[in-house]
C-alpha positions as CSV (number, residue, x, y, z in Angstrom):
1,X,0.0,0.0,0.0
2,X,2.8,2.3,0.7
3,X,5.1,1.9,-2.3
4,X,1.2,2.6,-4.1
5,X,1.0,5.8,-2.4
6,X,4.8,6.8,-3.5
7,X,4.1,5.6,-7.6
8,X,0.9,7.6,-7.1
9,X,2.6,11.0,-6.2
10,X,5.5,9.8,-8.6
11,X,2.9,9.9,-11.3
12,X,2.0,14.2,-9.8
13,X,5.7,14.7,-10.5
14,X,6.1,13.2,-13.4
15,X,2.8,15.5,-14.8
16,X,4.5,19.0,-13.5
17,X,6.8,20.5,-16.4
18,X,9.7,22.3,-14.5
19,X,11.8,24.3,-16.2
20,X,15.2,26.3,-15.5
21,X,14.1,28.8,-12.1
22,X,16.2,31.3,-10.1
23,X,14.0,31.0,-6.9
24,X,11.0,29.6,-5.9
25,X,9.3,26.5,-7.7
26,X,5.8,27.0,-7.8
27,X,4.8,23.5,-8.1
28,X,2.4,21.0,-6.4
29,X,4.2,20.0,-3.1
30,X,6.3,23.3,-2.7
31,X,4.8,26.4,-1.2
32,X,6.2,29.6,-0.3
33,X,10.1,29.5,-0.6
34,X,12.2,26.4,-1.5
35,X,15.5,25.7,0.7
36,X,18.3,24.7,-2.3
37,X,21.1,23.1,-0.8
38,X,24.6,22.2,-3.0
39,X,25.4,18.7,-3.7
40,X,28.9,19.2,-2.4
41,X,27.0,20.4,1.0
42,X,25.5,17.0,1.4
43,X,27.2,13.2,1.2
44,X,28.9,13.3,-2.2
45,X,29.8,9.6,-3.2
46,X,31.2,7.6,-5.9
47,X,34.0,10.3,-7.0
48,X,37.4,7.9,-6.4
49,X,39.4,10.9,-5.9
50,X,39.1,14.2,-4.1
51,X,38.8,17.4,-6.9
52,X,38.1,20.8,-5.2
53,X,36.9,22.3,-8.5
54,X,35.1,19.4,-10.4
55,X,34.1,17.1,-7.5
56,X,31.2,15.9,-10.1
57,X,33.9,14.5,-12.4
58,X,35.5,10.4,-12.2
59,X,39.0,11.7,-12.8
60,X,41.7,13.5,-10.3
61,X,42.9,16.6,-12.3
62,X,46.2,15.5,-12.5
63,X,44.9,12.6,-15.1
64,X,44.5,14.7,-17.8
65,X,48.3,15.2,-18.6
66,X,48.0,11.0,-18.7
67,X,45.3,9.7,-20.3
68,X,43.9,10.5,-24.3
69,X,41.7,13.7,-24.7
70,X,38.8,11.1,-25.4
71,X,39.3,9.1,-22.1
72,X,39.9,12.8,-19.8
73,X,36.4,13.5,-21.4
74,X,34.6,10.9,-20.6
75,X,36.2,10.9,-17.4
76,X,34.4,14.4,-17.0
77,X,30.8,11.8,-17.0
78,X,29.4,12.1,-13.6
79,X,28.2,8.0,-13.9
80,X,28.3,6.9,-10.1
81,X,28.4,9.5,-8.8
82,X,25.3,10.4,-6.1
83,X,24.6,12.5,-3.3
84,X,23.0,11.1,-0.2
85,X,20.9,12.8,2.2
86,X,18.6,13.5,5.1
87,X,15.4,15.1,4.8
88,X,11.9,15.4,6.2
89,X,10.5,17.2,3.2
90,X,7.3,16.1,2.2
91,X,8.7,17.1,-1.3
92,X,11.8,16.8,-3.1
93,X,13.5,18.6,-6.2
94,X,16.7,18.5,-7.6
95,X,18.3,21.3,-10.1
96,X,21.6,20.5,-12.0
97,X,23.3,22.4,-14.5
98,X,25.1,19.8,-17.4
99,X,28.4,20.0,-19.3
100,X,28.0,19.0,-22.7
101,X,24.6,20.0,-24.9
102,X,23.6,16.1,-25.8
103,X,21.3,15.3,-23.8
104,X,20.3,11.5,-25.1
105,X,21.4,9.2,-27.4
106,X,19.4,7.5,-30.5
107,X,20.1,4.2,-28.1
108,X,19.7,5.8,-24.5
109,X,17.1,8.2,-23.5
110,X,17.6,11.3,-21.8
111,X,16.6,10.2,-18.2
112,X,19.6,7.6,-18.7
113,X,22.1,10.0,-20.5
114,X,21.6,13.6,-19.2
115,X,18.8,13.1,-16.1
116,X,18.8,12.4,-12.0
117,X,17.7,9.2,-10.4
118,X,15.8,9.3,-6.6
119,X,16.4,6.7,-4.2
120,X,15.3,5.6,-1.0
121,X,16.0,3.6,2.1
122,X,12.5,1.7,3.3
123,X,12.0,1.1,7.3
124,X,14.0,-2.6,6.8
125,X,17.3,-0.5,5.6
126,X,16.3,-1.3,1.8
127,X,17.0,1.1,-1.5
128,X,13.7,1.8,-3.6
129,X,13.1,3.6,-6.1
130,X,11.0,6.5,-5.7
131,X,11.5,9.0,-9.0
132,X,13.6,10.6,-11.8
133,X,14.0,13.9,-13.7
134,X,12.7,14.5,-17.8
135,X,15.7,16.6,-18.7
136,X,14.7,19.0,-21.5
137,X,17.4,21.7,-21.6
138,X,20.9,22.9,-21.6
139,X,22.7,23.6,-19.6
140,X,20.4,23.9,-16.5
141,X,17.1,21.6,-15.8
142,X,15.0,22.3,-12.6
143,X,12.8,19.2,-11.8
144,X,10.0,18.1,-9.1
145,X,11.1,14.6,-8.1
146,X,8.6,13.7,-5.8
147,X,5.5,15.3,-4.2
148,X,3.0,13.9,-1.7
149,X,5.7,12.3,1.2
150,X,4.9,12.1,4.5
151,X,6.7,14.5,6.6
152,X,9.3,11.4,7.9
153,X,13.2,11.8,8.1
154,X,14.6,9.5,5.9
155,X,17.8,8.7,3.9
156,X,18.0,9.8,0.0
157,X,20.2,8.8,-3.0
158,X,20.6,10.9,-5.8
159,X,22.2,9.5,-8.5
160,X,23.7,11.8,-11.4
161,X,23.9,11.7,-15.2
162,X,25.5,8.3,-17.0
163,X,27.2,10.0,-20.0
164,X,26.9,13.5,-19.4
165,X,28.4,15.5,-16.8
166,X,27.4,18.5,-14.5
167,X,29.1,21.4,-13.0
168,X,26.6,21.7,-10.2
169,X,23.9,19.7,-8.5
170,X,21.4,21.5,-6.0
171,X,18.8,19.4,-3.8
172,X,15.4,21.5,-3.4
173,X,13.4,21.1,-0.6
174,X,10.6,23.2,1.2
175,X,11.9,25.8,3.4
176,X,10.5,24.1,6.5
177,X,12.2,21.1,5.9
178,X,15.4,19.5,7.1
179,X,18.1,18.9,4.3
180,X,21.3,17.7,6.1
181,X,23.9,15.5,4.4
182,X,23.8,11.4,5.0
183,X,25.8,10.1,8.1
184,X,29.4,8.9,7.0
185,X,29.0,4.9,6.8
186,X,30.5,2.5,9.1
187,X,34.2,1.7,8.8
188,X,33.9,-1.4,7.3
189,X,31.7,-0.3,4.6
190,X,33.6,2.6,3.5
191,X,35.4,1.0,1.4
192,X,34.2,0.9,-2.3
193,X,33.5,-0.8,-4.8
194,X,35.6,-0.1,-7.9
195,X,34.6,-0.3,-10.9
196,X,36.9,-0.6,-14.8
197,X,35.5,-1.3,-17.8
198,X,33.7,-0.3,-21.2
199,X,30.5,1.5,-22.1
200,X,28.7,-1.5,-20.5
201,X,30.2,-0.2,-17.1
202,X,30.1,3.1,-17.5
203,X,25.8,2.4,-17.8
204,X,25.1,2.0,-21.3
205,X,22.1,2.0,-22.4
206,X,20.2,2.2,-19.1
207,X,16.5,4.0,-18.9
208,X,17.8,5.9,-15.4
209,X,21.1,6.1,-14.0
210,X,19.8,4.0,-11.1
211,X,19.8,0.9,-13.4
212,X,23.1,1.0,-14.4
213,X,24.6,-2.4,-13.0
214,X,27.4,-1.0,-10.5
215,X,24.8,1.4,-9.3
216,X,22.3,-2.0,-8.2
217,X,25.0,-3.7,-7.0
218,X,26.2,-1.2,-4.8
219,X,22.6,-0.8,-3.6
220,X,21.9,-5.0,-2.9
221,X,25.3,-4.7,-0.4
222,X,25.1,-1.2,0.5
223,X,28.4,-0.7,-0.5
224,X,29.7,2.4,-2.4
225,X,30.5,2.3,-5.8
226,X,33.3,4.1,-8.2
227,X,32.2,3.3,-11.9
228,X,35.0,3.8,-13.9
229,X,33.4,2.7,-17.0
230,X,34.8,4.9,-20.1
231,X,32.8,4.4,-23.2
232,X,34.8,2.6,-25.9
233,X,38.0,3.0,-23.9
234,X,38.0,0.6,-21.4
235,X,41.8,-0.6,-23.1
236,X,43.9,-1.7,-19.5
237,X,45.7,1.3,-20.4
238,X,48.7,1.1,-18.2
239,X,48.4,4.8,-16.9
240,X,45.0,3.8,-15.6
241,X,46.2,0.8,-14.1
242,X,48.5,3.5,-11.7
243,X,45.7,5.5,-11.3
244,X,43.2,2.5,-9.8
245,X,46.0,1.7,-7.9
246,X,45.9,5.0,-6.0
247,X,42.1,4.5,-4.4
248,X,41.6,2.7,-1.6
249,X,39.3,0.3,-2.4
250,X,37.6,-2.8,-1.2
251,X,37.7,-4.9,-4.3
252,X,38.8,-4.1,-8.1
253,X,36.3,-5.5,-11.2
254,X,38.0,-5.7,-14.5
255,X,35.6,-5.9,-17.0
256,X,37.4,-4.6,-20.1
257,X,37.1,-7.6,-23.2
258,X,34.5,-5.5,-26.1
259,X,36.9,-2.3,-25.8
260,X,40.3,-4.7,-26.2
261,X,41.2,-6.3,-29.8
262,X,42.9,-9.6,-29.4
263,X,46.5,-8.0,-30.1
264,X,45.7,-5.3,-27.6
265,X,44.7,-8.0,-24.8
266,X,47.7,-10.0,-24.9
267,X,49.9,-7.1,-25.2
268,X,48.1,-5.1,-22.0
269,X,46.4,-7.3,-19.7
270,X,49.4,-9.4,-17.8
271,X,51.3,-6.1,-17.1
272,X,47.9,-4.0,-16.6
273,X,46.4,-6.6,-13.6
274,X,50.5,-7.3,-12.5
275,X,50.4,-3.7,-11.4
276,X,47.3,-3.0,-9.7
277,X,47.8,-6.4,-7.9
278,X,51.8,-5.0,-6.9
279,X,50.5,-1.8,-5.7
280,X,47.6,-3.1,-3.7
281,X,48.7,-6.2,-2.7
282,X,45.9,-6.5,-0.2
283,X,43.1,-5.9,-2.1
284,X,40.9,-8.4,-4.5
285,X,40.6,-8.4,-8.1
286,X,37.7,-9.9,-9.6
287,X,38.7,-10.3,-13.8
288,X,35.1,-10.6,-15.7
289,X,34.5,-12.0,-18.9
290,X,32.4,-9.4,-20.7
291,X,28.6,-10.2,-21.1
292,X,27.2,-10.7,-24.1
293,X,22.9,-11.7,-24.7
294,X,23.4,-15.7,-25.0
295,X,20.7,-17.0,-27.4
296,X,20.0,-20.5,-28.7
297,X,18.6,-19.6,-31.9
298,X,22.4,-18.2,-33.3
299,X,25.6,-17.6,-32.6
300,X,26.7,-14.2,-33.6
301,X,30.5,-13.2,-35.0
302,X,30.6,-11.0,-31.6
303,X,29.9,-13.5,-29.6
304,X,32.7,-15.9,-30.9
305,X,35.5,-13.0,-30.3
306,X,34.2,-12.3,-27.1
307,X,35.0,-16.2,-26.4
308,X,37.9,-16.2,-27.8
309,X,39.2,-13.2,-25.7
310,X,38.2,-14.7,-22.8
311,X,39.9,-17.4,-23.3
312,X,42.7,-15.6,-23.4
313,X,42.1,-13.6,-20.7
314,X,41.2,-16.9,-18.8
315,X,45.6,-18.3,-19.3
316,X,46.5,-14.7,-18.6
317,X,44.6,-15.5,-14.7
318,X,46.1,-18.5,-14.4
319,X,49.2,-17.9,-15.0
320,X,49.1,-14.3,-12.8
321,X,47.6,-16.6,-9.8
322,X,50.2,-19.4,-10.3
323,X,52.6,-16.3,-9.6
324,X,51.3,-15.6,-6.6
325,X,48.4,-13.4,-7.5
326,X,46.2,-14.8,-4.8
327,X,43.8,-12.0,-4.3
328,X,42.8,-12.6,-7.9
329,X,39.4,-13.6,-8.8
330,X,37.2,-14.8,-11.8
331,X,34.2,-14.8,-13.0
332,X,32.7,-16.3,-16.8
333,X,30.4,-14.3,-18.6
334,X,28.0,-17.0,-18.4
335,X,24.3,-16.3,-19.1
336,X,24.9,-12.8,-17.7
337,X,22.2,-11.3,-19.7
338,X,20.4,-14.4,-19.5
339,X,19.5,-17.0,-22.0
340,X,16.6,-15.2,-24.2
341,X,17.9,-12.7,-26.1
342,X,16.3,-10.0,-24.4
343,X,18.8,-8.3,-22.2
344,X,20.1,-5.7,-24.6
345,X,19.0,-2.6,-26.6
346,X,20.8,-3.1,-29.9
347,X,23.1,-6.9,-29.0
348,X,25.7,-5.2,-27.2
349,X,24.3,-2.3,-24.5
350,X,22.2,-4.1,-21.8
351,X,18.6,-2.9,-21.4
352,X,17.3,-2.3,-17.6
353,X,16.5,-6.0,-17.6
354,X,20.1,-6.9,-18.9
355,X,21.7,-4.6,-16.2
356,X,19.3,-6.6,-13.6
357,X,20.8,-10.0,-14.5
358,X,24.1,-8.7,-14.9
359,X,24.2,-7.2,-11.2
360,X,23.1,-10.5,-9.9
361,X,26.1,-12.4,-11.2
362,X,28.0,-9.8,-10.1
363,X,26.6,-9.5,-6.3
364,X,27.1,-13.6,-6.6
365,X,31.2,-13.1,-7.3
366,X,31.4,-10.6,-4.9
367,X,29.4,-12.3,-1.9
368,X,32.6,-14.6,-0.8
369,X,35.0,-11.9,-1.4
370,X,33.8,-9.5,0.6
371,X,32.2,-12.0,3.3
372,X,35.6,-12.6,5.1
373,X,36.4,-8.8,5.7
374,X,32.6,-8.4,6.7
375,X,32.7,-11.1,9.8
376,X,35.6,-8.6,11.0
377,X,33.8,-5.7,11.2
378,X,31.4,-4.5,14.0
379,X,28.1,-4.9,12.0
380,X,26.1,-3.0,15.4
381,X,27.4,0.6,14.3
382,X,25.4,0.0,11.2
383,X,22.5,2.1,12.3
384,X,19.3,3.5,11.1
385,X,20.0,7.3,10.8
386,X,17.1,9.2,13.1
């Protein structure tokens, strides 16, 4: 009954039209003034490195002197990223101001591309959905997320833009609300998730940045989440390699095969994963075999590189662990996007339903790896914020 009530003001929100404002929004839910508060004022996560000036992009500022002018770019993609939150609003809006004037692709909508994702934690300590943004202009788009609450303090997730990026994220509540940034979490989940790969990673082609498979995974463990998915670039370069190596995270995925030619592959990967495994020797690495939509009825030329690749990258793992690699870890791209056909948009991008069966094999490597550090921690600090 209640998550009928939420899609029922989800559908109010959805009706308003909110365009770029200077002040007051003088939508259904908000009356009088509206309390904006900056992104960077809240709980800013998913940014693997600390930027003063452009905390919304993946990549420290000393990267661009390393990395291609393509890769800095997409590095400037705010995909991950989210701010958390507090709030008691019985209405929420969000107002962010994009980099780059495309906002949607002719395989990716807007809401995926260029638009804001709203998330919240139930009373059992879940993530839900609860609404997204219709971005219609550049640069700045003012949206109603949600209208109708009930005035209860509770913890929000904002997710930001897949593959477009924003020079400033405001969250818009009523001025009688609270707005406070999200407690820090506890010590043993601080830690995050760390994401490499391709377009796939990155969130390609998901309806809502929400959807985007390291986002759901990070919400299933409550874990934070760096994606460091760069759209046709995911190569093991090696500077990236000493990049990765500088954040300190709780586990590595690899998943790099459809940007990587077979040449490329053999010539990169040893030395790429030797590296990040020297310079965190702590740390796991989980190597992925790249999805791809298995179907019965064919077998497409795709699918047979991808197999051979990973084969390749299957003797490149064994031989790294029989060196001593032991925090390395593997996992086949086995009926990742399930066995129908249906998980993609065009073969190659996942849909929102490939993205769901993809975080699901994912969540299953990354139970037993994460597991052992878990039964250290002191799970009781892991409070309900009130």
């Amino acid at each position: 009954m209640q998550w009928q009530k939420f899609a029922i003001a989800v559908c109010f929100a959805f009706a308003v039209q909110a365009g770029p404002v200077k002040g007051d929004i003088p939508q259904r839910g908000f009356t009088g003034d509206t309390l904006w508060i900056s992104g960077q004022d809240l709980t800013l996560e998913g940014a693997g490195w600390l930027n003063q000036n452009s905390p919304f992009q993946r990549l420290p500022d000393s990267a661009q002197a390393l990395v291609s002018t393509k890769l800095w770019e997409l590095g400037r993609h705010s995909a991950g990223i989210c701010v958390r939150f507090l709030t008691d609003a019985s209405a929420i809006a969000a107002r962010w101001t994009l980099l780059f004037e495309q906002l949607e692709m002719p395989h990716m909508p807007a809401t995926g591309v260029s638009g804001v994702d709203l998330y919240f934690r139930d009373s059992d300590r879940n993530w839900r959905w609860l609404g997204n943004s219709l971005p219609k202009n550049f640069p700045q788009n003012t949206h109603v997320l949600i209208t109708g609450l009930k005035a209860e303090k509770r913890e929000y997730c904002l997710y930001l833009p897949l593959y477009n990026g924003v020079a400033s994220v405001e969250i818009g509540v009523p001025t009688e609300a609270e707005l406070i940034g999200a407690p820090p979490r506890p010590a043993w989940k601080q830690r995050p998730l760390v994401f490499y790969g391709t377009s796939i990673i990155q969130g390609g082609c998901a309806s809502r940045p929400g959807m985007a498979s390291p986002a759901i995974v990070g919400r299933h463990l409550d874990r934070p989440v760096v994606n460091l998915g760069f759209s046709g670039n995911g190569r093991m370069d090696p500077s990236v390699a000493l990049l990765l190596a500088q954040i300190d995270a709780e586990v590595f995925i690899i998943d790099c095969l459809p940007n990587m030619t077979d040449s490329l592959l053999q010539e990169r990967a040893f030395s790429f994963i030797q590296t990040l495994c020297r310079r965190q020797p702590d740390t796991p690495v989980l190597l992925v075999e790249s999805c791809w939509p298995s179907n019965a009825a064919f077998k497409s030329d795709l699918q047979e590189q991808l197999e051979r690749k990973a084969a390749t990258l299957q003797r490149i793992y064994q031989e790294l662990v029989q060196s001593g690699f032991t925090q390395l870890h593997y996992l086949t791209s086995r009926d990742q996007l399930g066995i129908d056909g249906e998980g993609t948009v065009d073969g190659v991008h996942p849909s929102d339903l490939g993205f769901h069966r993809q975080a699901l094999h994912y969540i299953d490597a990354l139970l037993p790896i994460l597991q052992p550090a878990q039964k250290k921690s002191a799970p009781g600090q892991d409070q309900d914020p009130k």
